[in-house]
C-alpha positions in Angstrom: 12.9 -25.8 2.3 14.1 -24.8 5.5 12.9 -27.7 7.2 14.7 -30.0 4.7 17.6 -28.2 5.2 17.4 -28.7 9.5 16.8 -32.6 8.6 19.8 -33.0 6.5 22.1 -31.1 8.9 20.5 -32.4 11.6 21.3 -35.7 9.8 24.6 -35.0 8.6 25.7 -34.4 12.5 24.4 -37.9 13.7 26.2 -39.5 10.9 29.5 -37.5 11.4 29.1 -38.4 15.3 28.5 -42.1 14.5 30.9 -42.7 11.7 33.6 -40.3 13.6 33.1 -42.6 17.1 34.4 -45.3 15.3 37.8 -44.1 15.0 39.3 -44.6 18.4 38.0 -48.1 18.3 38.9 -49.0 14.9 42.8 -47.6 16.6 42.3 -49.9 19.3 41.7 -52.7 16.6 44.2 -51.7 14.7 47.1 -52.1 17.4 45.6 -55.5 18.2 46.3 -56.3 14.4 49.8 -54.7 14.8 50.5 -56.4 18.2 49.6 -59.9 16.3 52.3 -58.9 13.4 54.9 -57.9 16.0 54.9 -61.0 17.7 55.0 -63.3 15.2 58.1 -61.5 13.1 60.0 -61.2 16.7 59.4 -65.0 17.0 60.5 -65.7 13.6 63.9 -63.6 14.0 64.4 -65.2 17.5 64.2 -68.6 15.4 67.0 -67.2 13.4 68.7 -65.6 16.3 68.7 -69.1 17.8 70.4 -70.4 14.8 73.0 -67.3 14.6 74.1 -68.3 18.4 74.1 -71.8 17.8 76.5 -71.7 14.4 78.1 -67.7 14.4 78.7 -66.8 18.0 75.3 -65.2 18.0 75.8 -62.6 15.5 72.7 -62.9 13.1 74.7 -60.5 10.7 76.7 -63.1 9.7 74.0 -65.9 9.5 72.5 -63.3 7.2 76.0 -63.0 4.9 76.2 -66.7 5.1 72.9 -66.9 3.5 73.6 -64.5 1.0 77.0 -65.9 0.2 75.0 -69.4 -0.6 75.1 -70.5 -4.5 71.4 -71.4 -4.5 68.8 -68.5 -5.1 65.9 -70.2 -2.4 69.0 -69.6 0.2 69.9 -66.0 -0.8 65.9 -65.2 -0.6 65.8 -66.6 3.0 68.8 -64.2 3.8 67.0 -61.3 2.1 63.5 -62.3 4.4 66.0 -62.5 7.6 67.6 -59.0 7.0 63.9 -57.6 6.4 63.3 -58.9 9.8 66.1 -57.5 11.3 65.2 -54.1 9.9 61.5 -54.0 10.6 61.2 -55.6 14.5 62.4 -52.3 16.4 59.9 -50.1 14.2 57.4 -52.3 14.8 57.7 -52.4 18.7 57.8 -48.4 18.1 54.6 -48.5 16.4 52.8 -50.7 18.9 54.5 -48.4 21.5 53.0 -45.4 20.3 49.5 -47.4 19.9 49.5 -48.7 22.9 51.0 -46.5 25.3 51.1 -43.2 23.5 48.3 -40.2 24.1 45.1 -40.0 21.9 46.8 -37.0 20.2 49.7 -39.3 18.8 47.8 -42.4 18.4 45.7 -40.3 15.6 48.9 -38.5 14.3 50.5 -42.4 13.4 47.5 -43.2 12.3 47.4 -40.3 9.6 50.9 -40.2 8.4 52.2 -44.3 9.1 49.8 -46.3 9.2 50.0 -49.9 7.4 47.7 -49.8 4.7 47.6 -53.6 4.3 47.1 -53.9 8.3 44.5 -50.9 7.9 42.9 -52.9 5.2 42.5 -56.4 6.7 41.6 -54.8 10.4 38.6 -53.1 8.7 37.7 -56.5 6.8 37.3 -57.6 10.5 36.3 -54.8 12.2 32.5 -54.6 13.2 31.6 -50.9 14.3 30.2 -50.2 18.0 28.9 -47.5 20.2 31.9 -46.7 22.0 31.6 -44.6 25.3 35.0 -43.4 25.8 36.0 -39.6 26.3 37.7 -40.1 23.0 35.0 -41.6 20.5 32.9 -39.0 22.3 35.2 -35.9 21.4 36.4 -37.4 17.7 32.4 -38.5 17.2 31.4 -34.7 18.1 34.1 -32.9 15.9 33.2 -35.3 13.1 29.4 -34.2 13.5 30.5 -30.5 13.8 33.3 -30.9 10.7 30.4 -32.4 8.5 27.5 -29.5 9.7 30.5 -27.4 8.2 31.3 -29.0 5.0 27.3 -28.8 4.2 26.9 -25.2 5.2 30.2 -24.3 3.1 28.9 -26.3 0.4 25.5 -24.9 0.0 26.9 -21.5 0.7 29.2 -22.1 -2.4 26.6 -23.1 -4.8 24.3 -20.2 -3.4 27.4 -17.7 -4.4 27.7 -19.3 -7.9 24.0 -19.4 -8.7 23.3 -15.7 -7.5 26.0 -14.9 -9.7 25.1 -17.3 -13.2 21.4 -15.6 -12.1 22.7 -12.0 -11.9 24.7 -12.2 -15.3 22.1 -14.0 -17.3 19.7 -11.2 -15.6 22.0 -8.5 -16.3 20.7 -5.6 -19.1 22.6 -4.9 -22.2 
């Protein structure tokens, strides 16, 4: 039994190493995805920002009232898209900052609590896992291996403590 048990955490550590190494490059492909996004919603409000300087003095605030003051519904929905725009660009180029620029510490912290779960979604569908080499992967691939070797000795510790004591009061004289 022992010897099962050594395999199997023995496993368990190469797996958490291997799946945990993934992250920092699924991150990096992540704030490729994100960079892509950025780009093409700052082109699209340029587009518009081109229009607002051409026709209101260059205030897109009022392109964006203009549209919304419009009788047709398609009109008012490109004023709705416009506004979204506006709003989402600067926390977008915050995102990418933090991706790109920020430390491997906050990189993982965005990626816990903000991440885009539709980005997250369609960067896996094109991510293809590696062996990456960097200090990171290395670090986040050896506390995954250690955090799994944990989660299996807690575990079986548990169900030991629960069988001893079903076995002890099934045992127990009247």
């Amino acid at each position: 039994m022992t010897f099962i048990h050594g395999l199997l955490q023995r496993l368990l550590f190469t797996v958490g190493v291997m799946l945990f190494m993934q992250l920092p490059q699924f991150i990096d492909h992540y704030s490729q995805q994100l960079s892509g996004y950025y780009l093409a919603q700052q082109t699209q409000l340029q587009q518009f920002q081109l229009i607002a300087d051409t026709n209101f003095n260059g205030q897109l605030t009022t392109l964006i009232n203009d549209f919304n003051a419009s009788p047709a519904p398609a009109v008012q929905q490109v004023g709705k898209q416009v506004f979204t725009l506006q709003q989402s660009v600067p926390g977008l180029a915050v995102d990418l900052a933090i991706l790109t620029e920020g430390s491997y510490v906050n990189k993982l912290h965005y990626f816990m609590t903000r991440v885009d779960s539709k980005l997250a979604e369609n960067t896996l569908s094109l991510f293809t896992p590696g062996i990456p080499l960097s200090q990171a992967a290395l670090l986040t691939g050896l506390i995954g291996g250690v955090s799994l070797n944990l989660l299996w000795l807690l575990s079986l510790k548990l169900l030991s403590l629960v069988f001893l004591r079903s076995h002890i009061k099934v045992n127990k004289p009247i």
